[in-house]
C-alpha positions as CSV (number, residue, x, y, z in Angstrom):
1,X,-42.3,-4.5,51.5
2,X,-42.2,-0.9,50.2
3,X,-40.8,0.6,53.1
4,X,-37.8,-1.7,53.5
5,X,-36.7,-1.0,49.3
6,X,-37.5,2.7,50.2
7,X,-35.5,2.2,53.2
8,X,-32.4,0.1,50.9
9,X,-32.5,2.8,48.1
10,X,-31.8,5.7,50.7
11,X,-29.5,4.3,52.0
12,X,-27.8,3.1,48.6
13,X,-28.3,7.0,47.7
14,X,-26.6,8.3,51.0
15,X,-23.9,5.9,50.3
16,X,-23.5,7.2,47.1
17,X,-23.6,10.6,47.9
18,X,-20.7,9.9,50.1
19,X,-18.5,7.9,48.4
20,X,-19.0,11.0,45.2
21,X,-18.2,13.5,48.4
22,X,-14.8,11.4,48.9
23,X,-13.8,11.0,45.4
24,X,-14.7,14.2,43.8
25,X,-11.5,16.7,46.1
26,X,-9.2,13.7,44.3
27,X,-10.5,14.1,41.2
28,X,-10.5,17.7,41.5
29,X,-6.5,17.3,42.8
30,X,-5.4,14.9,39.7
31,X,-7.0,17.5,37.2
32,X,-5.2,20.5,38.8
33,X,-1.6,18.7,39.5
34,X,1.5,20.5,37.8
35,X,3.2,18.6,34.9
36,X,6.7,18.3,34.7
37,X,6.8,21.4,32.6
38,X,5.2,23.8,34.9
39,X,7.0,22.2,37.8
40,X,10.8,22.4,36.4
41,X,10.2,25.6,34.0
42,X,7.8,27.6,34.0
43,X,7.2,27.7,38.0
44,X,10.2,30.5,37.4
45,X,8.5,32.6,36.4
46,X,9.8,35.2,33.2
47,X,13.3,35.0,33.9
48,X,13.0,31.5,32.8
49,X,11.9,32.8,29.3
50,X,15.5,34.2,28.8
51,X,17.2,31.3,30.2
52,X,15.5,29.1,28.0
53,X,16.4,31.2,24.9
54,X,20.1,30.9,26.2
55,X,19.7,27.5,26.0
56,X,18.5,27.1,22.5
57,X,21.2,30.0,21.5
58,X,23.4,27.5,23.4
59,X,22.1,24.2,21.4
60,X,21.9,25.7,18.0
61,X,25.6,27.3,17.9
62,X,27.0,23.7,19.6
63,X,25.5,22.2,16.5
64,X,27.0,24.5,13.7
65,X,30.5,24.9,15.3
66,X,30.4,20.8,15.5
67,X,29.4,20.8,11.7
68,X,31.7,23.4,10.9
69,X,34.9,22.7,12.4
70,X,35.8,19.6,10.8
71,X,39.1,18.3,8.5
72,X,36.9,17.8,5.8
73,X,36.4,21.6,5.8
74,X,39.9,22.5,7.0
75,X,43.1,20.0,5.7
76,X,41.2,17.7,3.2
77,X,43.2,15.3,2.3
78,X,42.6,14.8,-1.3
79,X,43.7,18.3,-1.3
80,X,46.7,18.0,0.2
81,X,48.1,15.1,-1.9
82,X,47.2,17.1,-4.8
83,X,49.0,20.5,-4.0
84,X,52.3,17.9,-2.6
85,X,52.5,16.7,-6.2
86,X,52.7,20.4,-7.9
87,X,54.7,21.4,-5.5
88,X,56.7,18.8,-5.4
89,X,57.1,19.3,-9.4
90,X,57.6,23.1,-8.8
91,X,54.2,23.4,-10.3
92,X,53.2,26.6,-8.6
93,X,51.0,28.5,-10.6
94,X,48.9,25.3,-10.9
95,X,49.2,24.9,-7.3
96,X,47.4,28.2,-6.5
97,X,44.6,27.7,-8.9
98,X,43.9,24.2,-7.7
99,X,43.7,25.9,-3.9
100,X,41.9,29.0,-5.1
101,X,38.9,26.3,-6.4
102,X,39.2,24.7,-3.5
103,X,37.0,26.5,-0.7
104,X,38.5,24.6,2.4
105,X,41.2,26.4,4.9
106,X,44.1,25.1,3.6
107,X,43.1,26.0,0.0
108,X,42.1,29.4,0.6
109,X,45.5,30.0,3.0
110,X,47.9,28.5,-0.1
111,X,45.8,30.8,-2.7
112,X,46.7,33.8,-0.5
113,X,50.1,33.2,0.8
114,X,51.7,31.1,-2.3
115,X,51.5,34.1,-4.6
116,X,54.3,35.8,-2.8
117,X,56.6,33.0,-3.8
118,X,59.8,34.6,-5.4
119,X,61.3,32.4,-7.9
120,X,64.5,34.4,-7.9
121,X,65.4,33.5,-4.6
122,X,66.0,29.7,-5.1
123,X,67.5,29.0,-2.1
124,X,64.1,29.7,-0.2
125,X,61.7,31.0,-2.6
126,X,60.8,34.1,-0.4
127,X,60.3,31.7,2.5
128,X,59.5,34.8,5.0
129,X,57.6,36.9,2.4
130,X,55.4,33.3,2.5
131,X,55.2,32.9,5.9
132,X,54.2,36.8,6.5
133,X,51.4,36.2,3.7
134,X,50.2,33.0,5.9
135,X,50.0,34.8,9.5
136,X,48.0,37.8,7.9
137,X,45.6,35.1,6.6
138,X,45.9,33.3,10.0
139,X,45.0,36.5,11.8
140,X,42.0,37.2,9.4
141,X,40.7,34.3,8.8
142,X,40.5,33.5,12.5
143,X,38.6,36.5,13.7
144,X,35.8,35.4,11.9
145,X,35.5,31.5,12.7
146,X,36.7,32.5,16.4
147,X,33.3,34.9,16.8
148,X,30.6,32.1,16.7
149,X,33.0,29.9,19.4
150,X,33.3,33.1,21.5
151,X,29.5,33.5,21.4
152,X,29.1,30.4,23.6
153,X,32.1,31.8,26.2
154,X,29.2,34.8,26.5
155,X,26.4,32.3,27.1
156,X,28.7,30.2,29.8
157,X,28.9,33.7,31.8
158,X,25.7,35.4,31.3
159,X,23.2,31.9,32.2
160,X,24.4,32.3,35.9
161,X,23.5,35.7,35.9
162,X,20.3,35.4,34.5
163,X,20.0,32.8,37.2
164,X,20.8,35.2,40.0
165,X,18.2,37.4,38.4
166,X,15.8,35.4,38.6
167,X,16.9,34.1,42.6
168,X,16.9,38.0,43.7
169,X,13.6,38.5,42.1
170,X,12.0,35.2,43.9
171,X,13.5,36.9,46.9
172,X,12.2,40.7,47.0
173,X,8.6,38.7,46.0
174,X,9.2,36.3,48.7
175,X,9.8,39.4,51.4
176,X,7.1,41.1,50.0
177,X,4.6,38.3,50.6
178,X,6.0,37.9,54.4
179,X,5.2,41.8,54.5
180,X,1.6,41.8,53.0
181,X,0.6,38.5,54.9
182,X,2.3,39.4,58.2
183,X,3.0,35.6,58.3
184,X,5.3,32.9,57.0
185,X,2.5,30.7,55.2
186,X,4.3,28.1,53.0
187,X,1.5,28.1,50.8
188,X,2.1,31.6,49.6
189,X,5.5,31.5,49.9
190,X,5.9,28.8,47.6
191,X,6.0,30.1,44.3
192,X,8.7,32.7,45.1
193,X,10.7,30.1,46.3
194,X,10.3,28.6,42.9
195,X,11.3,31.3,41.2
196,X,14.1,31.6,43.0
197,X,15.6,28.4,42.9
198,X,14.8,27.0,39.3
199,X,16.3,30.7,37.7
200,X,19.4,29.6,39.9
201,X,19.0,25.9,38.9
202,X,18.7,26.5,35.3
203,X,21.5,28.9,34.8
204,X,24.0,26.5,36.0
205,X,22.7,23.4,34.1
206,X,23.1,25.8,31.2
207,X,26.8,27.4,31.7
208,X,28.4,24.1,33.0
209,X,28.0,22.4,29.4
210,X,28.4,25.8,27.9
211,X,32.1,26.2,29.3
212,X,32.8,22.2,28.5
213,X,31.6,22.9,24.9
214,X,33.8,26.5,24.5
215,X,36.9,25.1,25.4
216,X,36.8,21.9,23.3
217,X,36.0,23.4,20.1
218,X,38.6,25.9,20.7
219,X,41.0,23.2,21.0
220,X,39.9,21.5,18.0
221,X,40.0,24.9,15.9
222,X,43.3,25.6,17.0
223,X,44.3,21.9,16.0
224,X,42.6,22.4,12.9
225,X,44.7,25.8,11.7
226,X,47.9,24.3,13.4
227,X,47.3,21.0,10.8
228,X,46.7,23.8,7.7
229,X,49.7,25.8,8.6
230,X,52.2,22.5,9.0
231,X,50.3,21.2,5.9
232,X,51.5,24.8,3.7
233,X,54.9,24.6,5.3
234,X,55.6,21.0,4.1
235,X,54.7,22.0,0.6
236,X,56.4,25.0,0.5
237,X,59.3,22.9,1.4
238,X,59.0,20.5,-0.9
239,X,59.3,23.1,-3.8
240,X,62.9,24.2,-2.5
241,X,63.5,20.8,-2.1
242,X,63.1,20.5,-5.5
243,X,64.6,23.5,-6.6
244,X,68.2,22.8,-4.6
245,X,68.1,19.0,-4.8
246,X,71.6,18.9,-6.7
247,X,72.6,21.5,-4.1
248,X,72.0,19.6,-1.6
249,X,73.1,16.4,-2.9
250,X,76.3,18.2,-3.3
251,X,76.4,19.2,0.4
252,X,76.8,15.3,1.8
253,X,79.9,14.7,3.4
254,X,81.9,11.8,1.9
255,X,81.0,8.6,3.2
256,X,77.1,9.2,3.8
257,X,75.2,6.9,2.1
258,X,71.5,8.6,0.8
């Protein structure tokens, strides 16, 4: 009787034994396999590092030129009715200290171009001495805003190159492993083959929204300063259009009905 359970327990050992043997290269192979992390990023190796902080340079000025270029923070509207109605009144003076409060676009532009006003020329009220004022601001004014935008036109053309970086340098270690092995193993080939095509991979999923992203808020900034320059025109127009109303009252041919 004690041979046979001597004989079932070594066998239920060697079975044991073996089925450990099977399952243990698994185990090893589940605790050792790349996350999505190591497999997509950092499988490129350092080039990556610089790439990635393109990317976040990328995200974060998307974000602020978003926030920033808005007609909140442009051509309010509350603003704009409010400067119409001293204009419209020839309230000038009160005009420019509303807009020099204000610290919008349009309120700093009428602050610096409405003080050239000349309220001994009537018949335009030193239209181009206005309009002069406004395109100095324009040119000013834009520089500045136009930096941050430009910033992402830089990223849009330097990912791909930090891509090809990285792809040459996946290269050269790829040809240098065929040279120190004296054979193509795939093995150790693989991780230069990484490098070289996640750098590439990465650069272009970085510049393609990049150069989407530089062109559209261009766009909208140019909207934006074309809305604030038609906005000062209109109210500079409605102060001579207040000043010569009997003027040009006078002017209708016979017959027109106003």
């Amino acid at each position: 009787m004690i041979p046979k359970l001597a004989r079932r327990s070594s066998s239920a050992t060697v079975t044991t034994l073996i089925a450990v043997a099977v399952t243990t290269p698994s185990l090893f192979a589940q605790g050792t396999e790349k996350t999505l992390l190591d497999r997509w990023v950092l499988d490129g190796g350092p080039t990556m590092f610089f790439i990635m902080a393109a990317v976040v340079a990328f995200l974060a000025l998307a974000v602020y030129n978003f926030m920033a270029l808005t007609k909140a923070k442009f051509c309010p509207d509350d603003l704009k009715e409010a400067l119409m109605d001293h204009m419209t009144n020839c309230r000038v003076r009160s005009a420019i200290e509303l807009a020099a409060s204000h610290p919008s676009y349009l309120g700093r532009m009428v602050a610096y171009s409405f003080p050239n006003i000349d309220a001994t020329r009537p018949e335009d009220l030193g239209r181009d001495q206005v309009e002069d004022a406004m395109a100095d601001f324009t040119v000013n004014e834009n520089r500045k805003i136009m930096t941050w935008i430009n910033y992402i036109s830089v990223i849009a053309q330097a990912s791909p190159m930090l891509g090809l970086l990285g792809t040459v340098i996946g290269m050269v270690s790829a040809f240098s492993t065929l040279q120190t092995s004296g054979g193509a193993d795939p093995a150790q080939l693989a991780g230069d083959i990484s490098v070289a095509l996640l750098t590439t991979l990465w650069g272009l999923i970085n510049s393609i929204p990049c150069l989407f992203t530089f062109y559209i808020l261009k766009n909208r900034f140019t909207n934006l300063v074309a809305d604030c320059v038609h906005s000062s025109e209109e109210l500079l127009n409605a102060a001579v259009a207040t000043v010569n109303a009997d003027t040009l009252y006078a002017k209708i041919p016979e017959g027109i009905a106003v």
